[in-house]
C-alpha positions as CSV (number, residue, x, y, z in Angstrom):
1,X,8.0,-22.9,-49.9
2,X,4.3,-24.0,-50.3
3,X,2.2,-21.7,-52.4
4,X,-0.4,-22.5,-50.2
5,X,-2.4,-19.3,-49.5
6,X,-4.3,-20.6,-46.2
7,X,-0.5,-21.2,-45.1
8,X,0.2,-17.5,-45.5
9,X,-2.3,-16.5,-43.7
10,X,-1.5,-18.9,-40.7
11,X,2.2,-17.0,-41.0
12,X,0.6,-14.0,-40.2
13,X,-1.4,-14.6,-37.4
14,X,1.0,-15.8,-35.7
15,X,3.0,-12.9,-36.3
16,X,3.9,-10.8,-32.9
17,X,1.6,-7.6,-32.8
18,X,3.2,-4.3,-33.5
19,X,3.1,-1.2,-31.3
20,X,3.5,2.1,-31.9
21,X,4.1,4.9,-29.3
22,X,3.5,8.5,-28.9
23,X,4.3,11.3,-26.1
24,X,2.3,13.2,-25.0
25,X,2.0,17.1,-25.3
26,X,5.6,18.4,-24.2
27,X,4.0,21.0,-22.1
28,X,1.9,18.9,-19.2
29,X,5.5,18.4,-17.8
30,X,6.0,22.3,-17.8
31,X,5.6,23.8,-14.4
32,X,5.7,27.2,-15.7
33,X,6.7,29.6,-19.2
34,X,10.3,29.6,-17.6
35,X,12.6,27.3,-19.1
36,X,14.8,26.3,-15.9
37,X,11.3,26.1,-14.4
38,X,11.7,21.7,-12.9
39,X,9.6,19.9,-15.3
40,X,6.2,18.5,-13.5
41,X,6.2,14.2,-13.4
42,X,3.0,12.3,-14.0
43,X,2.0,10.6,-11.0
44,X,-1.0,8.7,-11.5
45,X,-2.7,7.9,-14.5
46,X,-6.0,5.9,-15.9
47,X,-8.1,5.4,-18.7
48,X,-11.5,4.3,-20.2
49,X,-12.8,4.4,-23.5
50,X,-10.5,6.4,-25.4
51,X,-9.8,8.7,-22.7
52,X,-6.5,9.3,-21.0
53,X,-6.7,10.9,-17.5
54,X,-3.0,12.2,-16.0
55,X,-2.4,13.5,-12.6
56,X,0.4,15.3,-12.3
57,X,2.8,15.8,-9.2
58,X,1.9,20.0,-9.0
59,X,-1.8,19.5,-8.9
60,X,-2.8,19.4,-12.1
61,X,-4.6,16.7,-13.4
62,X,-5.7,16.6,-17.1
63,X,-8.0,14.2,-19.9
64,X,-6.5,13.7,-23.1
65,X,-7.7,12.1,-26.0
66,X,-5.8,8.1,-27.0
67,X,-6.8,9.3,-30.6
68,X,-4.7,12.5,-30.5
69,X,-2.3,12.7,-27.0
70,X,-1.0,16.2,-27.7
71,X,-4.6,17.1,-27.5
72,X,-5.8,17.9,-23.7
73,X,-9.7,17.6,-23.6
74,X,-9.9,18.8,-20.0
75,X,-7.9,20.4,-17.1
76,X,-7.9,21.4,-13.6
77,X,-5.7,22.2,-10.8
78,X,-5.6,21.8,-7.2
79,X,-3.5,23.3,-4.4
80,X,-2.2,19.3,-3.5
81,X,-1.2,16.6,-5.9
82,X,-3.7,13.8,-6.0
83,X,-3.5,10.5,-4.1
84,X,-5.7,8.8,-6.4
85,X,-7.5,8.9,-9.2
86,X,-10.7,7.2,-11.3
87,X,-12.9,7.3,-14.0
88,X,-16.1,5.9,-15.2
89,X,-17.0,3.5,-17.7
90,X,-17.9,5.9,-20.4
91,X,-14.9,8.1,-19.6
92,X,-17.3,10.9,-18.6
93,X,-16.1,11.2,-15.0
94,X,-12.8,11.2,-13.8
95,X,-12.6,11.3,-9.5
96,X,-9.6,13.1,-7.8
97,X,-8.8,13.1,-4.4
98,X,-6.0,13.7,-2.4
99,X,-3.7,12.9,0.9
100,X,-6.0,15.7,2.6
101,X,-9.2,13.6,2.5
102,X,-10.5,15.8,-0.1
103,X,-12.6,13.5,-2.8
104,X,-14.2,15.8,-6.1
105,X,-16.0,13.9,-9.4
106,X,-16.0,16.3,-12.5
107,X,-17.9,15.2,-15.9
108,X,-15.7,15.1,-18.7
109,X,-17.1,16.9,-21.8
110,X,-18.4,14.8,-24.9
111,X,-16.6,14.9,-27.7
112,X,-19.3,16.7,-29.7
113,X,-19.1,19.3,-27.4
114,X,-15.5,19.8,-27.4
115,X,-15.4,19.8,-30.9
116,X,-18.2,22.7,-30.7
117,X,-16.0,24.6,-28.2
118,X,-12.5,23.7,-28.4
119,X,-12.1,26.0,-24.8
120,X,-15.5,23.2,-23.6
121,X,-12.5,21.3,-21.6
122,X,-11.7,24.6,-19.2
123,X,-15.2,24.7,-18.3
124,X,-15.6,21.2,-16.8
125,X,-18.3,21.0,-14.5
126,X,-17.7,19.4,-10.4
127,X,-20.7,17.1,-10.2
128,X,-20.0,15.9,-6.4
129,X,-17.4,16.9,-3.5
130,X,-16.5,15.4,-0.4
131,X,-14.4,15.2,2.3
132,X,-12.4,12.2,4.2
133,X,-11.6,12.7,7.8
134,X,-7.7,10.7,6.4
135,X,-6.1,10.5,3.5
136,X,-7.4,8.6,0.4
137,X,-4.9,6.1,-1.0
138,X,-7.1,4.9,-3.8
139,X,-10.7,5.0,-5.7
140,X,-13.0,4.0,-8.2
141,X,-16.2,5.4,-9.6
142,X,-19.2,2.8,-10.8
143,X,-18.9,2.3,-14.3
144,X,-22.6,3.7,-15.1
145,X,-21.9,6.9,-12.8
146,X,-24.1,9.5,-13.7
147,X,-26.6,7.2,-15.8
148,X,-29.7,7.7,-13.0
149,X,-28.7,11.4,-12.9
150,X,-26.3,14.2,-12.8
151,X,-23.7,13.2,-9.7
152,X,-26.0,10.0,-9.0
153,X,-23.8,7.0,-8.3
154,X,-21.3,4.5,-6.4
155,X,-18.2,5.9,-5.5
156,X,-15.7,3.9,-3.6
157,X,-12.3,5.1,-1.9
158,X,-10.2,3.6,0.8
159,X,-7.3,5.4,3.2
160,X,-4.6,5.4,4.7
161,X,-5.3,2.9,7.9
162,X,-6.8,0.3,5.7
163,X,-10.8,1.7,5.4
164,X,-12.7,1.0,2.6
165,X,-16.0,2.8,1.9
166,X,-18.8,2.8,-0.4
167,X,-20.9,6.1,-1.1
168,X,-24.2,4.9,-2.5
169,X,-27.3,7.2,-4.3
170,X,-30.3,6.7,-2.6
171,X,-34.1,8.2,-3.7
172,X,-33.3,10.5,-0.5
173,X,-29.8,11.2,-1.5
174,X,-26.6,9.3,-0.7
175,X,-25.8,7.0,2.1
176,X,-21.8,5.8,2.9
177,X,-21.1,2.2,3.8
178,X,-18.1,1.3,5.9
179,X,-17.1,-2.0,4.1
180,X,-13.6,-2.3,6.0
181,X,-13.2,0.0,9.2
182,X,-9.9,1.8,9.4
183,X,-7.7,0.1,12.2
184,X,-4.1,1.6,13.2
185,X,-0.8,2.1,10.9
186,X,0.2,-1.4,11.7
187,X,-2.7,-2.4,9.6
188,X,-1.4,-0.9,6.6
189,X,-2.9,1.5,3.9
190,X,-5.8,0.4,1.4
191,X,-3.1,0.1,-1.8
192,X,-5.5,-0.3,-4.5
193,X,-9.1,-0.9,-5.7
194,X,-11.1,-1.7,-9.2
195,X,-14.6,-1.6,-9.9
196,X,-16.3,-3.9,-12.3
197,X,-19.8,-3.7,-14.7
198,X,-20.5,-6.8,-12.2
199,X,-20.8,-4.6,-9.5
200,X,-18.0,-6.0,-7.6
201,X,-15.8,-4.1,-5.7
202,X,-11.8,-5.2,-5.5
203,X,-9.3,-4.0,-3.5
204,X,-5.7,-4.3,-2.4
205,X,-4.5,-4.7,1.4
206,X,-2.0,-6.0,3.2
207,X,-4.0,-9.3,3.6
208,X,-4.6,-9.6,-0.2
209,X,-7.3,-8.7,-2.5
210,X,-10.6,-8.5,-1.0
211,X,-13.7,-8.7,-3.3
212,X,-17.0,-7.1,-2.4
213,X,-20.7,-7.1,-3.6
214,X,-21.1,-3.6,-3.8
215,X,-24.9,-4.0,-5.1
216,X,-25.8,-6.5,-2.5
217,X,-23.4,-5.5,0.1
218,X,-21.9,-8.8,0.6
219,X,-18.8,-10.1,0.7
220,X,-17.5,-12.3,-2.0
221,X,-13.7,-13.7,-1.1
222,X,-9.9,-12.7,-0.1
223,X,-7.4,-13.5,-2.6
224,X,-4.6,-14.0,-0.2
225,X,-1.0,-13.0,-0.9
226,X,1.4,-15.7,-1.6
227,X,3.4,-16.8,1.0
228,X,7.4,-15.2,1.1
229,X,6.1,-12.0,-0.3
230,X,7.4,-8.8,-0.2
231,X,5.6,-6.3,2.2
232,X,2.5,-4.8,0.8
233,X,3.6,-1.5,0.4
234,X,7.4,-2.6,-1.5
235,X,5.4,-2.6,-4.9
236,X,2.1,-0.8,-5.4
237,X,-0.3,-3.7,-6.3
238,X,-2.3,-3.5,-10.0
239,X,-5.8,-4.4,-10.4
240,X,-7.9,-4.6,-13.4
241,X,-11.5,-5.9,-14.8
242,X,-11.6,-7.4,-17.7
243,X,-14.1,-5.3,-19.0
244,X,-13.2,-5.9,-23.6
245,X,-13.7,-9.1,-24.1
246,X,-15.1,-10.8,-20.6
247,X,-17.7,-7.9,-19.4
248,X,-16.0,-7.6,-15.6
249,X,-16.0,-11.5,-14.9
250,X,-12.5,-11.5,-14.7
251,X,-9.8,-9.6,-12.1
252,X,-6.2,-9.8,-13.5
253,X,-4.0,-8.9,-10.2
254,X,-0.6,-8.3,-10.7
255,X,1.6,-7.8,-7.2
256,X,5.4,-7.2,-6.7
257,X,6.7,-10.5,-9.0
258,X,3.1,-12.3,-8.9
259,X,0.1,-12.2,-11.1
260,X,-3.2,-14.1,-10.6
261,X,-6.6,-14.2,-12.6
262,X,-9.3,-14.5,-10.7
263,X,-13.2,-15.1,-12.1
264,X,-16.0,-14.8,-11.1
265,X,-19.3,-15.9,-11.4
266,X,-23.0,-16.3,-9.4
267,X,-23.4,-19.3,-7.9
268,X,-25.7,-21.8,-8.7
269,X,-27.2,-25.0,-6.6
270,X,-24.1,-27.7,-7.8
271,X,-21.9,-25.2,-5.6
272,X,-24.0,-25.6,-2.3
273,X,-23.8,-29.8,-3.4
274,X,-20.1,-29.3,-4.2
275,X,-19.4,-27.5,-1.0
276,X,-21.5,-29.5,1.5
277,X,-19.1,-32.7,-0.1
278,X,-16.3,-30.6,0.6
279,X,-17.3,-29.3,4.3
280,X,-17.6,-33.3,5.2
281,X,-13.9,-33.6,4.1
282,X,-11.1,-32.6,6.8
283,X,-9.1,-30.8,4.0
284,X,-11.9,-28.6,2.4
285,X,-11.0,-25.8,5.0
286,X,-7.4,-25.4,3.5
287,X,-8.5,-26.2,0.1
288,X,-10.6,-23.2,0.4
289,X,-8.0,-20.9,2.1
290,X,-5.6,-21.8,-1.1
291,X,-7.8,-20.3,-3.6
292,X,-10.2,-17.6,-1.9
293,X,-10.9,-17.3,1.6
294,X,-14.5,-15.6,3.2
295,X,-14.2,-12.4,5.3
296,X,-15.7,-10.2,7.0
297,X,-14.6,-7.0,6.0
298,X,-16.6,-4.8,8.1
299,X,-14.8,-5.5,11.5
300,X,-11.5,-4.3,10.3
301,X,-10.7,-6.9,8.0
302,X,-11.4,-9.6,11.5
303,X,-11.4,-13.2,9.3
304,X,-14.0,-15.8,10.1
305,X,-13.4,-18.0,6.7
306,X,-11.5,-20.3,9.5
307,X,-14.2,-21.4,11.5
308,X,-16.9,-21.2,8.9
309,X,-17.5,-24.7,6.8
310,X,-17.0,-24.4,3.1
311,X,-21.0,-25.0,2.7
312,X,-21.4,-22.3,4.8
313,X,-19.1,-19.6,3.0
314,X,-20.1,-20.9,-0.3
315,X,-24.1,-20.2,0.5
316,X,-23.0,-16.5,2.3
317,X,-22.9,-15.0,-0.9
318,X,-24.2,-14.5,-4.7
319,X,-21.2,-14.3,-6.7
320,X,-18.2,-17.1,-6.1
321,X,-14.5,-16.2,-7.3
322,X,-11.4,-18.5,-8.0
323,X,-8.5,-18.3,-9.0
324,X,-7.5,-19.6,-12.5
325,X,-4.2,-18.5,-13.5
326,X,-1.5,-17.8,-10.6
327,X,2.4,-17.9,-12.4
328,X,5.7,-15.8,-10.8
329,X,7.4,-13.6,-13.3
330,X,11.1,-12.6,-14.1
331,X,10.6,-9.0,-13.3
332,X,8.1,-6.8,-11.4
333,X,4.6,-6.0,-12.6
334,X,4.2,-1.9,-13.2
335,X,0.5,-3.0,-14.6
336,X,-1.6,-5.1,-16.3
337,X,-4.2,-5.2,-18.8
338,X,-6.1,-7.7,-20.9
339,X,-5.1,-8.2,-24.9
340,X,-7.7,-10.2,-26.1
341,X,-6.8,-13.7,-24.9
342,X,-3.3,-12.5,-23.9
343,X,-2.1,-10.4,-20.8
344,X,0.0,-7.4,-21.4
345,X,1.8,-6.6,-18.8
346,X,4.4,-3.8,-17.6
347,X,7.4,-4.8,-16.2
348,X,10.1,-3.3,-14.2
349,X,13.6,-5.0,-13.6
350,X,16.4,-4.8,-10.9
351,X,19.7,-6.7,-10.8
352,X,19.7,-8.5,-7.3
353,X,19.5,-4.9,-4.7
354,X,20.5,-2.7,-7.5
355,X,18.5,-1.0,-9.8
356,X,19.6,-0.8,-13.2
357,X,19.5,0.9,-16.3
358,X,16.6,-0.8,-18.1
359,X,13.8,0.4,-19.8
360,X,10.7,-0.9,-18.8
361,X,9.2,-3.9,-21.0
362,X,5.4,-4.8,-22.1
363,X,5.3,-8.1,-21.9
364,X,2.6,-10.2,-24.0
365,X,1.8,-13.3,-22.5
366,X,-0.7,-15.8,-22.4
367,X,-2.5,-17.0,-19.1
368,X,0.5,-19.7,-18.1
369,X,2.9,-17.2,-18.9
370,X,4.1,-18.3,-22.2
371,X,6.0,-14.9,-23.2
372,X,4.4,-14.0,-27.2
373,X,5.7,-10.6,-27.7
374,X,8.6,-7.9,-25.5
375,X,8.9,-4.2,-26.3
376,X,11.4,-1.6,-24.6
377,X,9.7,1.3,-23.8
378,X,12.4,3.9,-23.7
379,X,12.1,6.8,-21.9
380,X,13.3,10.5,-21.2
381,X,14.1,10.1,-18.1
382,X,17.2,8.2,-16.7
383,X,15.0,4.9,-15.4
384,X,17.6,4.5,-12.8
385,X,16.0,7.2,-10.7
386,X,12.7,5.5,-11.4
387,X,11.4,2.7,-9.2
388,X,8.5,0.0,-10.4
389,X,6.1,2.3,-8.6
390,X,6.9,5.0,-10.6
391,X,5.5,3.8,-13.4
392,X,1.5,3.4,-14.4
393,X,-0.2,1.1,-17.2
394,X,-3.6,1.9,-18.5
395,X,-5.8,0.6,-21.5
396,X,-7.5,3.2,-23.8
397,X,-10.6,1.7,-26.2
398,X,-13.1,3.2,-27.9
399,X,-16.3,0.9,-27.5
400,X,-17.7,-0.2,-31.0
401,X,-21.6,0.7,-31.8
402,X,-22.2,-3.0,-31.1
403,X,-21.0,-2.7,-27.6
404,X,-17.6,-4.7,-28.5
405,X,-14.0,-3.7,-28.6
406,X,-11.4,-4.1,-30.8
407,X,-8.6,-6.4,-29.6
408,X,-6.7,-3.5,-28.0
């Protein structure tokens, strides 16, 4: 054995990461003070910061703390469970709406008031209320909502029949974009959706995953669905912004047994060279359709990236995306998140039709899918009665004075 001490240290950083795990406070799942009361399941969850938010299937939906989560910073309750839910990027705003159309932001309290007033939580604030005419399948809030103002900025949702819209703050007030019209159920539902610092808006339909401009209100590119996969609504798709260590230039997608990262980034004057080359070439067009593809979201998702030149799709727009990672996995993905370089993904197995007994695994892998690291995550319940959609995955950080985070 060498007594090299630069050798030891080379051990241990390549030594797997370790993980520890905690439950939650015992009495979220309780419906009521009756024992033989059912227990309540989480339905949705996300985080931000260091902030937890849980929705759970009798209405309730609470924030607890990542640093302490027996600890519930906030509460409240509705008379339906929520479809969807989002925060901000400060974890000051969490959005709930439901399969009613009814959409409601509420500011979180800070943490210096909550440890002023440990009852601050109960008394959380609703900053902005709307109402759908169908039934919200998904949201996101802009991450600096509430920075121009209390209840001032973007919040995004989609439905049911596939409609994606933006509600803006104006100096008059608010105006609402439709950037995908609804169309009818053979269209599919609007399955999920991500907003990054960039300003860029990602979704998930049946097509793919359609990227937006929210700040410009342009269209950017449709990530298309690789070809033999499941129907869009088999597995609930998972989208996430690198927001730790790439500041929302990078979308980590992650659909039935699929995952691709996708980057993006303005464009500058080599890409209208680059694409005018490639709109002389009789292959650009498919070239183009492999990797993104433009769109016009507004007229119900209505595609004209096949007629238009690459030249001409590459100049319609500020921001470019591609895709730079694209591998198939062993299991199905339950979520994704970034870890530093790595991915860290949630999956969920089946043997051939039949679901088995397994525990769902985090997976640590790098970008060509070069596994580093599995953990079982047991659970309570019998994960047999649980399907991949069943399960959530969400990244809690606290952001360092500098503006950085740690590695996870």
């Amino acid at each position: 054995m060498s007594d090299d001490p630069d050798g030891a240290l080379d051990d241990a950083r390549s030594t797997p990461p370790r993980f520890s795990y905690a439950r939650a406070d015992r009495s979220l799942a309780r419906r009521s003070a009756s024992a033989s009361a059912p227990r309540a399941r989480a339905t949705l969850v996300v985080a931000s910061r260091d902030r937890v938010v849980v929705a759970l299937d009798d209405g309730r939906v609470v924030a607890l703390s990542a640093r302490a989560p027996r600890r519930v910073i906030w509460r409240t309750r509705s008379t339906r469970a929520a479809t969807a839910l989002a925060t901000d990027g400060a974890s000051a705003h969490a959005l709930v709406a439901d399969g009613a159309g009814e959409i409601a932001v509420h500011a979180l309290p800070s943490d210096e008031e909550i440890d002023a007033d440990a009852r601050a939580g109960e008394r959380g604030g609703e900053v902005m209320r709307m109402t759908h005419a169908r039934g919200v399948t998904c949201a996101a809030l802009e991450v600096d909502y509430g920075a121009r103002g209390r209840g001032r900025g973007g919040v995004a949702y989609g439905d049911e029949r596939g409609g994606v819209y933006v509600r803006m703050s104006t100096l008059l007030g608010h105006k609402t974009v439709t950037v995908s019209a609804a169309g009818g159920r053979e269209r599919g539902a609007t399955r999920a959706m991500a907003w990054s610092s960039r300003g860029v808006l990602a979704w998930a339909c049946d097509e793919g995953v359609k990227l937006y401009d929210a700040g410009r209100d342009e269209r950017v590119a449709l990530v298309e669905r690789p070809r033999g996969s499941p129907a869009g609504g088999t597995y609930a798709p998972r989208l996430t912004w690198n927001e730790t260590s790439d500041m929302g230039k990078t979308l980590l997608v992650g659909w039935a047994d699929c995952v691709k990262v996708v980057r993006i980034r303005k464009r500058d004057a080599r890409d209208s060279s680059v694409a005018a080359k490639l709109s002389r070439d009789g292959s650009s067009r498919g070239a183009t359709r492999e990797m993104t593809r433009s769109d016009s979201f507004a007229n119900g998702g209505s595609s004209e990236g096949d007629d238009a030149s690459a030249s001409e799709a590459s100049s319609a727009r500020v921001y470019v995306a591609r895709v730079t990672s694209m591998f198939q996995t062993e299991y199905y993905v339950a979520g994704i998140q970034p870890f530093g370089d790595l991915l860290a993904i949630l999956g969920w197995s089946t043997d051939g039709d039949r679901k088995t007994r397994a525990h769902p695994e985090l997976h640590l892998v790098t970008h060509a899918n070069v596994t580093q690291n599995i953990d079982i995550i047991a659970t309570r319940d019998d994960p047999k009665t649980l399907g991949c959609n069943a399960y959530g995955w969400s990244c809690a950080q606290r952001m360092h004075d500098n503006g950085n985070f740690d590695r996870c």
